[in-house]
C-alpha positions in Angstrom: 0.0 0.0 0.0 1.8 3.7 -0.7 0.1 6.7 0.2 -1.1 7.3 -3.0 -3.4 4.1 -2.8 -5.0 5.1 0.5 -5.3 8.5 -0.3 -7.4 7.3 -3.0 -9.1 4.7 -1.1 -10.7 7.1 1.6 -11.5 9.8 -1.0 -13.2 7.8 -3.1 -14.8 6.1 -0.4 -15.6 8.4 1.5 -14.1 7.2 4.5 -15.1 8.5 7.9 -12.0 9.4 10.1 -10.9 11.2 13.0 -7.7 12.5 15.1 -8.6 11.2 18.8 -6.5 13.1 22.3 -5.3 10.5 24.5 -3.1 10.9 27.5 -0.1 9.3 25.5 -0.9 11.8 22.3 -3.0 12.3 19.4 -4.3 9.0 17.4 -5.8 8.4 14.3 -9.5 6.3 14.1 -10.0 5.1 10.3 -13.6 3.8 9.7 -14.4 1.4 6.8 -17.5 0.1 5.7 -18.6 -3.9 5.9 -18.4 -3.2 2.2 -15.2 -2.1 1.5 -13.4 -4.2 3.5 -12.2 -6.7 1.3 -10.8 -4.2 -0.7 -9.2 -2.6 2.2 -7.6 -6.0 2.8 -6.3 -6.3 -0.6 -4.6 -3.0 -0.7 -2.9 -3.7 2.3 -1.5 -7.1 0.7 -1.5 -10.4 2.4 1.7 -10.2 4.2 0.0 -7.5 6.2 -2.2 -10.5 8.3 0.7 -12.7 8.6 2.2 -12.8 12.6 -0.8 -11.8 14.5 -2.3 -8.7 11.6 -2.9 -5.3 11.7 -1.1 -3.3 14.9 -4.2 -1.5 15.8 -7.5 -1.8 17.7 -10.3 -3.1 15.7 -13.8 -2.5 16.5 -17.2 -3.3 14.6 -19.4 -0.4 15.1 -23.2 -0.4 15.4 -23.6 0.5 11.3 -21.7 -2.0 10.5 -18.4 -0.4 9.6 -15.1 -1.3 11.2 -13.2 1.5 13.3 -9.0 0.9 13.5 -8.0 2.6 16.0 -4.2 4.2 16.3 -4.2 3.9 12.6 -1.2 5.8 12.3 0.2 2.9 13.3 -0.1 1.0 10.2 0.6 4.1 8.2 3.9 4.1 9.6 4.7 0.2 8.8 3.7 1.3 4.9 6.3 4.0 5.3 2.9 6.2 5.3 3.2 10.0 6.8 -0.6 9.7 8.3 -1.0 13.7 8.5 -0.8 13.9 4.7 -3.7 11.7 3.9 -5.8 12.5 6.7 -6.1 16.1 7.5 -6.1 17.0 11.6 -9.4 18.6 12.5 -9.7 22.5 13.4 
C-alpha cells in the first residue's frame, strides 16, 4: 500500500476518520464500511495478516463499519506520513 493508494481509497470512499487526544498523544481512528473491506484488505496485501495482523485496535461499530483505532500505526509500517492523507481537524 503507498500513500497514494490510501489517499485514493478514503476519497473515493468516503471514509469517515478522526484524530482522537489520549493521554499518550494524538491517534488516528480510520472507519471502513462492511463493504469495503475486502478491498481494504487487498490494498494492504497479504503479508500484512501474517504474525498476529494489523497493529491497531479493531472495533465493529453499530452501522456496520469497522473502526481501526491508532491507525497511524499501520501508516507508519507502509512507510505512510498519516498527516498527509488525513487532515487533523480544526
Amino acid at each position: 500500500m503507498t500513500e497514494l493508494d490510501l489517499y485514493k481509497f478514503v476519497t473515493e470512499r468516503e471514509c469517515e476518520y478522526h484524530w482522537t487526544y489520549h493521554i499518550d498523544g494524538i491517534h488516528l481512528v480510520l472507519f471502513i464500511s462492511s463493504y469495503d473491506l475486502k478491498d481494504f484488505c487487498e490494498m494492504l496485501g497479504h503479508y500484512a495478516f501474517d504474525d498476529g495482523g494489523l497493529a491497531c485496535d479493531q472495533h465493529l461499530c453499530y452501522d456496520g463499519s469497522v473502526g481501526l483505532a491508532r491507525f497511524e500505526d499501520v501508516c507508519e509500517e507502509y512507510g505512510i506520513d498519516a498527516k498527509k492523507v488525513f487532515k487533523e481537524e480544526e
